[in-house]
Every structure is written in C-alpha cells, then in structure tokens.
N, C-alpha and C positions, 0 to 999 in steps of 0.2 A: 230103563227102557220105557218110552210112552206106551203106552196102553187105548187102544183106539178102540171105538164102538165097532160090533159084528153087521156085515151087510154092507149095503150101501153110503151108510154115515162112514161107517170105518171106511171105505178105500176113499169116501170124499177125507178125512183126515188124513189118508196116509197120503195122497196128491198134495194137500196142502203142507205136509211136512218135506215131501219132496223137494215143492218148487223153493219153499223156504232154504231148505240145505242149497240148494242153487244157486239161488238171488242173495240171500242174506251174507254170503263174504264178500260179497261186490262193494259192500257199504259198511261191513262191521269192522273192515281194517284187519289188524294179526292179534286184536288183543289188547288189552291194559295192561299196560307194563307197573310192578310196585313203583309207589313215588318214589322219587330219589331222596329222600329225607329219611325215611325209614317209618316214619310214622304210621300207626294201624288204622287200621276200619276202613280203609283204602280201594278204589279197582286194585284188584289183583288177581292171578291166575294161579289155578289148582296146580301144583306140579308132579304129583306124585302119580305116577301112571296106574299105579290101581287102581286110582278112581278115574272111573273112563263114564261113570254112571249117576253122579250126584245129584240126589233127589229130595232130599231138604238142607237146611241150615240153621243153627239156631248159636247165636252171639254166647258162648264164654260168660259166666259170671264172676266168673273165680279166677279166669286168668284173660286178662285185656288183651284185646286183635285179635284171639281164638274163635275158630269156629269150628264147631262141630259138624259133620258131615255123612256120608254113605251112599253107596251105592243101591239103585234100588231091586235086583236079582241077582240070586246066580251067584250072591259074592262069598254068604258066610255070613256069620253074625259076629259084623265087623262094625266098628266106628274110628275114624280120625278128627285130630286135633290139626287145625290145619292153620298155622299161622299168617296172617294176612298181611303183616310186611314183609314176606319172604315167598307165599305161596307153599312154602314146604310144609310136609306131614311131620309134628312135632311129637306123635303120640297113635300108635295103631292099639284099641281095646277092643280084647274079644271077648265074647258074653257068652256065661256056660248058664246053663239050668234050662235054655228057651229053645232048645229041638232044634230045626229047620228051618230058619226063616224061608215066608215064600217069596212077598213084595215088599219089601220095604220102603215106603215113601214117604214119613215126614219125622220131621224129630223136633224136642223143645224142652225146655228148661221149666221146672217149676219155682214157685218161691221157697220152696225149701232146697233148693237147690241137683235137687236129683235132672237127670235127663229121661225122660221118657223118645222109647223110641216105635214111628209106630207099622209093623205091616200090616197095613192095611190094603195094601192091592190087592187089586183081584183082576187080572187079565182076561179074566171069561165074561166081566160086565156083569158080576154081580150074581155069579153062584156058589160062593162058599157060603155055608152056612153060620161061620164062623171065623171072625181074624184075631189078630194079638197088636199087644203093649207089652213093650217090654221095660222094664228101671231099673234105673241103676244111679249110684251118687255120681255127682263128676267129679272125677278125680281130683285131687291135690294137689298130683305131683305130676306132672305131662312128660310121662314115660310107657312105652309099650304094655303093659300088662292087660291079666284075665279077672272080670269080675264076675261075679254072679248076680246074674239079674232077676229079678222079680217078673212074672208072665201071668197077663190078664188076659182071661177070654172077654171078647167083646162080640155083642152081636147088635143089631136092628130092631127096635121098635116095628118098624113097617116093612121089615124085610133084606133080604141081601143088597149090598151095596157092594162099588168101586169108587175106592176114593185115596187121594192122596194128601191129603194134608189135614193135618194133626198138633192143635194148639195147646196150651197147659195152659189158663188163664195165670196170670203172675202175681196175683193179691189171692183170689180165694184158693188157689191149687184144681179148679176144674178143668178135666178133658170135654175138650169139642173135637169133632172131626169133620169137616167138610165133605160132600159128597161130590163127584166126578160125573155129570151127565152131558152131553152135546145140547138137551134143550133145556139146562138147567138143573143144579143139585139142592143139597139143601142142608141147614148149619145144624149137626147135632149134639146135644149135649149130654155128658154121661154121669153117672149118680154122685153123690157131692163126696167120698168118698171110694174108687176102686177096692176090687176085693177079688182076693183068689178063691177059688173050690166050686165056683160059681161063674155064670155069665152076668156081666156087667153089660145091662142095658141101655143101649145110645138112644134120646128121642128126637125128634125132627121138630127144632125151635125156630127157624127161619127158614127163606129161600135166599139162592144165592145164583150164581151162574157157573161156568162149567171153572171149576179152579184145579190148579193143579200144585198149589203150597196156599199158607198161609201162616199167619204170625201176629200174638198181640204185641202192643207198645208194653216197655217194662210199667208204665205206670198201669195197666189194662181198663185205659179209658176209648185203646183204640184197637181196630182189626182190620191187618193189609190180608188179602184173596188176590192171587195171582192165577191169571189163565196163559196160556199159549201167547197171544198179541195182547193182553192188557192188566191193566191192576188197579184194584177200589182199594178206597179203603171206610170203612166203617166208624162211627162212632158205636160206644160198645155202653150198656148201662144195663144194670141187675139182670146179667144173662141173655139180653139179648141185643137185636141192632139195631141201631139208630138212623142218622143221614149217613148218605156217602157223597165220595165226592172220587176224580179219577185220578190217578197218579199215574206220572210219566213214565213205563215202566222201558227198560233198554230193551231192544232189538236182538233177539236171541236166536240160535238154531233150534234148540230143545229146551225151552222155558220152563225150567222143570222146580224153581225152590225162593223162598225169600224169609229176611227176617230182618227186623229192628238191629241197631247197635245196642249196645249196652247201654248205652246213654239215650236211646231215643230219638239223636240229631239226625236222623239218616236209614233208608234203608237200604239192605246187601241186596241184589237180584242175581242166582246164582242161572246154572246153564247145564245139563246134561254133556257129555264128549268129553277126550282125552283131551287133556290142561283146557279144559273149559275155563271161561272167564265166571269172576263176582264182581259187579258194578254196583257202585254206590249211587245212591238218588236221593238228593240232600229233601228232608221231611220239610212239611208247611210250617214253615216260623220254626227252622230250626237254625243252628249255626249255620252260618256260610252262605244260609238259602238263598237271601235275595231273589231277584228275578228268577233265578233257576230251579228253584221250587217247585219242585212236580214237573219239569221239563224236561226229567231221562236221560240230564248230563251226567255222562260219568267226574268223578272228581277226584281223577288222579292227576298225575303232575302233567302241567298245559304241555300239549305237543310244542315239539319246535317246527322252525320254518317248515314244510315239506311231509312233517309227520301225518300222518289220517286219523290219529287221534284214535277215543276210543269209543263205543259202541254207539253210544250217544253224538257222537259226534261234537266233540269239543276242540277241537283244531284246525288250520285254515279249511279243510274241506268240510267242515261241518253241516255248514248249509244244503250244499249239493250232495252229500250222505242223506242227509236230512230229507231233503226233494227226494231222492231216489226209494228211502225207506218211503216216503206215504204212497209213491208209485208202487210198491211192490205191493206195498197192504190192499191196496184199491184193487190191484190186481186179483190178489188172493182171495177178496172179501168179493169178488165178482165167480171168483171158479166157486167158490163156497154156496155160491147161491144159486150159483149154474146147476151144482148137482143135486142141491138139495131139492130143486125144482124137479130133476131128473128121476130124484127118488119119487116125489109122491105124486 
C-alpha cells in the first residue's frame, strides 16, 4: 500500500495516484504477456492473487528467472518465489522468530547469498522509533517451507524515518536504505556488520529524491532509486554516489519496486495491484540495448498486428501510447504544482 505525506502534500499525492489509476490503463494496455519462448528475465505478470501488494524485487541467485517478492502490510511474514517465465508463485516462505511485520517494503540479496527483508515503513511519516531487517538464506530448493529468520533492530542517526527501499551492497555485504520524502530523502548507510541485542545505526551519506525501491548492479559499481514517475540511476564508489544519469522507467499505476537481473543486462520494474505487471528495461550497454537503452521498452515478445503492446509501448500503437503517456505526466506534473502552490 503507498504511503503518502500527512496534510496537504498527502491529498496532493493521493489526487495524483487517483488521476494516474485513471489515465494510466488508457495507454498501459492489459499487460505483458510471458514471451512465448519461455525464456526468463522477461515482462511478465505476477499471477498469484496473494500478492495484490508487491513492494520489492530482488533477482534469484541461486535459481535463474526467480524473483523474490511480498507484499507490503497486513500480509504476514510471508515471501514468494515468483517465476518469471510463467508469472507463477514457485515457492511461499514464512519467517518464524521476527513478531509482526508492520511495512514491509524492500528486499535483496547479499553476496553471501542470504535475503534480507526490509520493514521498514512507516505510514505515520516517520514516527516509529524503531524498524526491522529480517535474514534469512534463500533457499535451495523452491518449495513452500518455514525458516527462521534473524531480526535487527534498526534505527536513525537523525531521527525517525519512512522509507522503502532497502539495498544489500553485493561485494562488501553493506545495508543502505533509502529514505521516502516529497521534498527529497536521503541514502543511508548502516554499520559494516549488523548485529542483534542492540540497535544498528543507519547514517545519512547522500541525498537523493523521493524513492520508492532501489537496487545495486550485481557487480555494485551501480545504484537504480526508483520514485512514482521516474528512475536514476547512480554510479556507486567506496560507499557512496557518484554521477547519475535517468533511466526510462515504464508507466506504472503503483510504482512500487525494481531490481537488476542477475546478470546485470537489464532492469525488472515491478508494480503494486492484483497480477501486477514486471517490465524489463534493457541497462546502458547491455544485451539487446541498442537504441532502447534507457527508453522504457518493455522486452517481451513483439506485439502482433493489432496488439497495444506492453507498458512501454512496443507495438504498433506504441508511439501514440507514448504521446499520450507524456500528455498525462505534463498533466499530472501541472496538478502537482497546482497544489503545491495551494499549500504554501
């Protein structure tokens, strides 16, 4: 469930999630259909109707086209295996030792291979005094079972946060989290080792703008921040950030998660809703790139004659999806400001 600022910013967000649920199936089509080859890392659609709330992603190490997944309230301390040539749930894990989840919004892979999963919401905009990390190995064998997970308290160097997105760096094993604000958050990073009995303190190493996931490259020279309408992504060096540059991020209802493939060629953009879509956006100089590098095509199997293609707009209507999405942004980016004026 998105999480909007209290007051005036919040009902200006909850109008722009409005008009967005609106406007946005007029141009996103029904979906990415799996390619017809079978092949993973694919557009494809969540199929499993428990997840109606998917609020991170994080690529499989251990088993290719997997991705890991969850909702982010209200569900349990639950994670799927979610296969990406088929959309289906290959694997439901529930986590014992870690209480109650409250928010849970991002998840990701270490290089040692464990998942960390992180709730880190906070729906009040930043007054718990305290959130969780939960770990656990990923599994072996992609079948339903219960593991026991490990639970770190985490808190703030400068104070309570709301934030959703939660990275494992993939060479040294450090947690980052990024913070969740309307006028900007900020990238922090937490002690070069977690530890239980105690609070493990996050500090505030960068700024960043309002994200709602993020995710390193497996090689962790790079870091994509995904917000509502856009996606950076970062050069990454001894902990901190470098240049960025914008990537073509798809056209979503609830823009809620992304992550690297396993191999780096490609990033997922996943989507909050029931069988929400995941679009592929082929990375700078990766396979396949060419010209559409960083252009928000999805890269699943070419429409045929008549089809609308998929988010991005990759089939004959593409252009005029296209035309219509920067109509809706301009629109959106016009109430946005309409009320932000109104507020102050």
């Amino acid at each position: 469930m998105p999480s909007y600022p209290t007051g005036p910013a919040g009902r200006a967000a909850a109008t722009l999630a409005a008009a967005l649920a609106v406007t946005l199936p007029l141009f996103a089509g029904s979906g990415p259909a799996v390619a017809d080859d079978g092949r993973p890392d694919r557009d494809f659609t969540i199929e499993d109707p428990r997840i109606t709330e998917s609020s991170g992603l994080a690529a499989s190490r251990a088993h290719p086209g997997v991705y890991w997944t969850h909702n982010d309230s209200d569900d349990g301390p639950y994670v799927y295996a979610v296969d990406s040539r088929t959309g289906k749930t290959l694997a439901t894990i529930t986590m014992r030792g870690v209480g109650e989840p409250r928010d849970v919004e991002g998840i990701s892979i270490g290089p040692d291979g464990d998942l960390y999963v992180g709730d880190i919401g906070d729906n009040l905009d930043g007054t718990w005094d305290h959130v969780w990390i939960y770990r656990f190995p990923e599994p072996k064998a992609l079948r339903d079972a219960t593991v026991t997970a490990v639970q770190y308290d985490v808190t703030y160097a400068d104070g309570a946060r709301n934030a959703e997105a939660l990275m494992v760096h993939p060479k040294t094993g450090r947690v980052y989290i990024a913070s969740k604000n309307e006028d900007g958050g900020g990238l922090y990073e937490g002690p070069a080792k977690l530890t239980t009995g105690s609070a493990n303190v996050f500090r505030r190493v960068g700024e960043v703008p309002w994200v709602t996931d993020g995710a390193f490259s497996p090689d962790g020279t790079r870091l994509v921040l995904r917000s509502y309408f856009s996606a950076r992504e970062y050069a990454f060096e001894d902990g901190r950030l470098g240049e960025d540059r914008s990537v073509g991020a798809p056209f979503q209802r609830q823009a809620e998660s992304v992550t690297y493939t396993a191999d780096g060629s490609a990033l997922m953009f996943g989507s909050e809703g029931a069988r929400s879509e995941v679009v592929r956006v082929e990375t700078e100089g990766g396979p396949g790139s060419g010209s559409g590098a960083g252009s928000g095509e999805g890269s699943g199997a070419p429409a045929k004659d008549g089809d609308r293609g998929s988010a991005g707009g990759t089939g004959e209507g593409g252009s005029g999806n296209a035309a219509l999405g920067a109509a809706v942004l301009v629109g959106v980016a016009a109430l946005w400001l309409a009320l932000k004026r109104r507020r102050k």
